[in-house]
C-alpha positions as CSV (number, residue, x, y, z in Angstrom):
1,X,87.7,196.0,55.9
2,X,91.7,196.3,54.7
3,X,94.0,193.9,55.1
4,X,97.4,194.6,55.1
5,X,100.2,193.2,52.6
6,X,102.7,193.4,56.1
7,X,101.2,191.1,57.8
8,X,102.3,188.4,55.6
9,X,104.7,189.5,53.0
10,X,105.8,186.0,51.8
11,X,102.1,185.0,51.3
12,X,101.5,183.6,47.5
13,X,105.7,183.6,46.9
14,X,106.1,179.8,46.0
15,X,109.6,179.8,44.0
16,X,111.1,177.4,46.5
17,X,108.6,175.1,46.3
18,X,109.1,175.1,42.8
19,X,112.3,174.4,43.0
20,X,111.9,171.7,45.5
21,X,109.5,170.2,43.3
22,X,112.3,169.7,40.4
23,X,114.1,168.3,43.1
24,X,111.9,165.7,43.9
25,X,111.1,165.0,40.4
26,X,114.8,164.1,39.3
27,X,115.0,161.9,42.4
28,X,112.6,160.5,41.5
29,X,112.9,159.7,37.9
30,X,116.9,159.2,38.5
31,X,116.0,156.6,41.0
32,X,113.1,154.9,38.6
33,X,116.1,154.6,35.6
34,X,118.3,152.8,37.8
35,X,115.4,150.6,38.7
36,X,114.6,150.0,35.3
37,X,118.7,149.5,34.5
38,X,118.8,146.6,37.1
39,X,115.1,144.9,35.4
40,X,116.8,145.2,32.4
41,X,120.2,144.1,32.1
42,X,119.5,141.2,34.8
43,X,118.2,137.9,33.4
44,X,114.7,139.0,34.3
45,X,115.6,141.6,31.8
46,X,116.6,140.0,29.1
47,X,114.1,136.9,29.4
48,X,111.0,139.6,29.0
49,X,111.9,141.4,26.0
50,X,112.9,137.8,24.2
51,X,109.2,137.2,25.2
52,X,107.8,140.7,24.3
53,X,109.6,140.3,20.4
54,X,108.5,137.1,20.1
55,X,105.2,137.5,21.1
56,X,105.6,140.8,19.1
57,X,106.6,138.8,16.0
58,X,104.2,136.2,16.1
59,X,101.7,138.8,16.0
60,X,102.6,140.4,12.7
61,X,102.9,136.7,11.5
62,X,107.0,136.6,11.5
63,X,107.9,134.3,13.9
């Protein structure tokens, strides 16, 4: 049995889904950074790292 390449010549060609894969990806991780900017620079932010360093510091026997 033969199957023919005409019936379905754009069978197997994925470049736009690559490409709408990039897409998504930098909407994505574009979107997650400005999360991340607004966690950070609000007083959430800022009240977490002090907590990270200290807990950091007390750690290695600094604080």
């Amino acid at each position: 049995m033969q199957f023919s390449r005409l019936a379905s010549p754009r069978a197997g060609d994925e470049r736009g889904i690559t490409t709408a894969e990039y897409a998504v990806g930098t909407a994505a991780g574009a979107g997650l950074a400005g999360v991340l900017y607004k966690l950070v620079t609000g007083g959430f932010g800022d009240q977490m790292l002090r907590s990270l360093f200290d807990h950091v510091f007390n750690m290695l026997g600094l604080g």
